[in-house]
DODOLUM-397003 format. One record per residue (C-alpha): residue in one letter; x, y, z. Coordinates in steps of 0.1 Angstrom, whole numbers, plus 5000, padded with zeros to 4 digits. Last residue first. Layout:
BEGIN
AXYZ;...
***
This chain:
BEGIN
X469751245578;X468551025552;X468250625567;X469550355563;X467950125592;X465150075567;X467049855544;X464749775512;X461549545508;X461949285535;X461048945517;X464148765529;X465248605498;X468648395501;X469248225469;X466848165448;X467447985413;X465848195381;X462248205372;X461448105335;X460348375310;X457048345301;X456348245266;X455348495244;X451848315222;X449348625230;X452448885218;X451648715186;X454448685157;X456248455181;X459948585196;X461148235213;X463048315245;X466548205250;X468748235283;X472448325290;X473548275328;X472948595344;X475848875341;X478549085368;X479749335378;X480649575413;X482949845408;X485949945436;X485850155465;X488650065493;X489350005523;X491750105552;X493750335524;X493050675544;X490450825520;X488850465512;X488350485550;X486850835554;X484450685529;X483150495561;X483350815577;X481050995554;X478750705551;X477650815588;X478350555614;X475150555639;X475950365671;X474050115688;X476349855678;X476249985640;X473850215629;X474150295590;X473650705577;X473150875554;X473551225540;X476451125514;X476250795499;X478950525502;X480850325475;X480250055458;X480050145423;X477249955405;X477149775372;X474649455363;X473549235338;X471149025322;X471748785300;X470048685262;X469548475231;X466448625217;X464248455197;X462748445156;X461548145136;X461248255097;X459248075070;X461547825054;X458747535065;X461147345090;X462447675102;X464747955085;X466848115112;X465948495132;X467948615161;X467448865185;X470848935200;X471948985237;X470849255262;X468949325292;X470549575312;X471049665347;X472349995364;X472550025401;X470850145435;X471649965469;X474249695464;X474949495489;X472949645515;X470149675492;X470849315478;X470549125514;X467549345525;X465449295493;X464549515463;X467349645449;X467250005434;X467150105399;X468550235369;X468050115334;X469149945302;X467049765267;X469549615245;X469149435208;X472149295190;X471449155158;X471148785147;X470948635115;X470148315096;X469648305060;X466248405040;X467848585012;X470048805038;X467749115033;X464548925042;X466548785077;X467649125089;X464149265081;X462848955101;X465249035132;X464349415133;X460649315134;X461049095165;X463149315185;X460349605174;X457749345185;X459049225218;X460349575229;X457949575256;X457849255268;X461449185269;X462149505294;X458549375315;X460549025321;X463849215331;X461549435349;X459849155369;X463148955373;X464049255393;X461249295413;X461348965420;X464749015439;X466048685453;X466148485420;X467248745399;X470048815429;X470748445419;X471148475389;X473248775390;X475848685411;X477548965414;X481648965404;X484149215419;X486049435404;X489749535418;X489949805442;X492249595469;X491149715503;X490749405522;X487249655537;X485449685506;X485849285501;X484349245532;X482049475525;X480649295497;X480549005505;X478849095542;X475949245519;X475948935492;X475648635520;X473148865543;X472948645578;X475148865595;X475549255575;X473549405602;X476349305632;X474549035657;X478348855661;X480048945631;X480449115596;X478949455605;X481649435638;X484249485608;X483149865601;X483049965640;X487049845639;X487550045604;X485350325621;X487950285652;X491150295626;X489650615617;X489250785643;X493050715655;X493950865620;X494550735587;X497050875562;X495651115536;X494651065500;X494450685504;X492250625474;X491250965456;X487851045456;X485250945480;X483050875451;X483751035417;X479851025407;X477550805385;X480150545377;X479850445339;X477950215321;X477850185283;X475050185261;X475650115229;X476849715222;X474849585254;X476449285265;X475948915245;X478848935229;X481048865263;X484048695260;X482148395273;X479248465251;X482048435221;X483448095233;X480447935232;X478748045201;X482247955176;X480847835149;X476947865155;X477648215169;X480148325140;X477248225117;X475148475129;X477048715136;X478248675098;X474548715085;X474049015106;X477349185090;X479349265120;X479949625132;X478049575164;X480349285172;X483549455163;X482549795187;X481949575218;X484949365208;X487149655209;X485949785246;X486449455259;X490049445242;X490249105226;X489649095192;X487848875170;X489248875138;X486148725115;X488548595089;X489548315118;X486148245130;X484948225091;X487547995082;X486847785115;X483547745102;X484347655065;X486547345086;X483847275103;X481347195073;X484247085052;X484546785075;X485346485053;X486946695020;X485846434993;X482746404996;X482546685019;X482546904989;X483847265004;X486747324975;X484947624954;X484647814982;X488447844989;X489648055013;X493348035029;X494348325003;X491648565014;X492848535051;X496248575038;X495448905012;X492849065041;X496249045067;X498449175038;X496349465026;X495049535071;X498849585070;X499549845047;X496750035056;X497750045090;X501750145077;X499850415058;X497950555088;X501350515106;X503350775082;X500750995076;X500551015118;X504451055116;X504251375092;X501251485112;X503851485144;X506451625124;X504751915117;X504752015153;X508152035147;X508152205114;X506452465129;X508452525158;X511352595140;X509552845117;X508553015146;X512253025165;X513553145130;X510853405128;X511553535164;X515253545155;X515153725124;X518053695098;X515753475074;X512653675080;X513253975057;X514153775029;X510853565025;X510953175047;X510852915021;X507852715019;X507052425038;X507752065027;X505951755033;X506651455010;X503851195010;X504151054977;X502251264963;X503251574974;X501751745005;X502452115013;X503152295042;X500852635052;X500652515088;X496752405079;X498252215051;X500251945076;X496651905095;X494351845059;X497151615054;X496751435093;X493551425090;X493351285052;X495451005066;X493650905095;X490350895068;X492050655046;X493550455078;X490250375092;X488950335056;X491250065054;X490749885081;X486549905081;X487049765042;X489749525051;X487349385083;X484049375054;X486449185031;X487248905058;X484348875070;X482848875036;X485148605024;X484248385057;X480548405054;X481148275014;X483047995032;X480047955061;X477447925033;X479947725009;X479647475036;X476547475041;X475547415003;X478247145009;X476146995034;X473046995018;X474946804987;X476546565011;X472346475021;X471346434991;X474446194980;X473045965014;X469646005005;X470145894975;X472145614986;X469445495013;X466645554990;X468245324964;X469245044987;X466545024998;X462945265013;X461045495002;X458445595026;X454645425016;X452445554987;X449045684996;X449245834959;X448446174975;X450446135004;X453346044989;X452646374966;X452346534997;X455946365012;X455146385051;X458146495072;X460846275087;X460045985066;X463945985054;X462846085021;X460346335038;X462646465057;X465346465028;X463546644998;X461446975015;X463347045046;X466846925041;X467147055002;X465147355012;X467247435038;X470547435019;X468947684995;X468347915019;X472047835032;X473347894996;X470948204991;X472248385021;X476048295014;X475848414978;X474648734993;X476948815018;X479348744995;X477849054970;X477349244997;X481449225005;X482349324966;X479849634969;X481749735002;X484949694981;X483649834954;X483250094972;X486450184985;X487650444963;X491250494970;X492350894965;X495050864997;X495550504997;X497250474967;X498950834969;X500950665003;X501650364992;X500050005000;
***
């Protein structure tokens, strides 16, 4: 890649050359169905033949039926295969395409930069600035200016430089992903396992990345059709890496907290509300008999910082309120999820596709246990809605789904706990982050993954299943915390 090359490249076609994959994949798997719905289950008696029917013949059966259905069958598969191939070469194209005009439009930023200083840009990436006029070159305050201009030009000089180095790479990376693909070479006649080995093409052109923040912005970017099939090939490990959170919404703590950790050193006062602190955890203290409250604290007071995990089934279990709104959260964005899904799925030619769907708020836990543990916070229901071509090619649409949760645990001004008989205001137990005697760090965590069919009636939504209990108490929120 040089520097004029990717400085007037039109990447259209490229786009153009990606739909065009995408297509070929959507009308192979279509077509792939078709062959399995309407010739082999009703050659293997799975599904009533209607000309069968009408002749009240029996099942075929012999030799004969057992090799046709056997070459039937390969050819299914290899219309599969090709699906996930042709999956693969838009993967592939799509991540050149978002690479490429990455760097284009670094490029032009850093050019448009270099011009603004009055340099200009040949083409083939040369910066110069003009000549200083005769009456500057003997002044000092000129030089000095001049000087400093072609330092910070530097800078755009070097972005120019790495924008075309990107390019450079994302052309080799697309070239060797392309290279490894070959459509026409998925007959699993005589390549035994082309179906798997077409997946792992697509997992590898797909580039997953790791960074949480990276993969967020990946998965929304995907082609619906390639989200798809990247969660049939590789499903398992991508919910662990965690595909199924929201893709726009994005939490962040509400406020700064106590501030700095250990911004002063501790006190005699201090050590006694880290003493009053512990007594929550013991004997008759109000955290005893509240798994997730003493937890919590417990881990507030060893002072560390790092995140620690909720576990969100089982405060979906405890908090009804919560599984309520996760329910009422489904419920209410039933048909617009639905209707995104079956656009997705007419565009693609009648393939599978999923598309991430989110619904967040804020609100306060329900039960003793989770109020002390976590008081008010942020959930979300998210995942993707999904839509794949059922037994009649007419689409079946769900949601593959968790919920999750973000808080910052850290102590409200204004309120107060009582502790022994004696109130401790939040203010000194943020007087302990303060000192370094414990620490406020960010609670997270996500519910198991769940799927819900999507029917076209909202009569026919199945009700979501209750999650595991855990420790429900039944008190509605903490009435010994109390404004002040």
């Amino acid at each position: 890649m040089t520097f004029d090359r990717l400085r007037h490249a039109a990447l259209g076609p490229l786009d153009r050359t990606g739909d065009t994959w995408n297509g070929l994949a959507g009308h192979a798997e279509q077509i792939a169905g078709q062959v399995r719905s309407g010739v082999l289950r009703p050659l293997t008696g799975a599904a009533p033949s209607p000309l069968a029917a009408a002749a009240g013949a029996r099942a075929w059966s012999g030799l004969a039926a057992d090799e046709a259905t056997r070459e039937i069958g390969l050819l299914a598969d290899e219309l599969t295969a090709f699906h996930y191939e042709a999956l693969a070469v838009t993967a592939a194209l799509r991540r050149a395409a978002s690479a490429f005009t990455r760097a284009q439009q670094d490029l032009q930023r850093a050019i448009g930069d270099a011009e603004a200083l009055g340099a200009t840009v040949g083409g083939d990436g040369t910066v110069t600035l003009p000549p200083l006029p005769p009456e500057d070159r003997n002044d000092p305050d000129a030089i000095a200016y001049r000087r400093r201009q072609w330092e910070e030009l530097q800078q755009h000089v070097e972005a120019m430089r790495k924008a075309v180095a990107a390019a450079t790479e994302a052309d080799a990376t697309a070239a060797a992903a392309l290279r490894t693909l070959d459509p026409a070479e998925v007959d699993p006649a005589t390549r035994p396992g082309a179906v798997a080995d077409a997946r792992g093409d697509l997992v590898r052109a797909a580039g997953m990345p790791t960074d949480p923040k990276a993969l967020r912005l990946w998965w929304g970017a995907l082609d619906p059709s390639v989200r798809a099939g990247l969660l049939a090939a590789d499903g398992e490990r991508l919910v662990a890496a965690g595909v199924l959170g929201p893709v726009d919404y994005e939490w962040h703590a509400p406020d700064a907290g106590a501030g700095d950790f250990a911004q002063r050193p501790p006190g005699p006062g201090d050590y006694a509300i880290g003493v009053a602190a512990q007594t929550l955890l013991v004997g008759g203290g109000t955290f005893v008999g509240y798994t997730d409250a003493a937890r919590h604290m417990e881990h507030f007071l060893a002072a560390s910082g790092e995140p620690l995990t909720v576990d969100v089934d089982r405060m979906l279990g405890d908090d009804q309120k919560l599984s309520g709104l996760v329910e009422q959260q489904i419920t209410a964005n039933r048909a617009a999820w639905r209707q995104t899904a079956l656009d997705a799925f007419a565009q693609s030619g009648g393939a599978p596709v999923a598309v991430p769907i989110e619904a967040a708020q804020q609100r306060t836990a329900d039960t003793r246990n989770w109020y002390l543990a976590i008081g008010s916070h942020a959930f979300a229901t998210s995942g993707v809605v999904t839509a794949r071509p059922g037994p009649d090619g007419k689409p079946q649409v769900s949601i593959h789904y968790q919920v999750h949760i973000w808080d910052r645990y850290n102590w409200d001004p204004g309120k107060s706990t009582p502790i022994a008989g004696t109130n401790i205001k939040d203010s000194d137990m943020a007087a302990l982050h303060q000192t370094g005697l414990a620490r406020e760090y960010d609670l997270i965590g996500r519910s198991t993954p769940r799927t819900v069919a999507l029917p076209e009636s909202s009569a026919d939504l199945p009700g979501v299943p209750d999650w595991p209990s855990g420790t429900r108490d039944g008190a509605r929120s903490d009435p010994s915390r109390e404004d002040r």
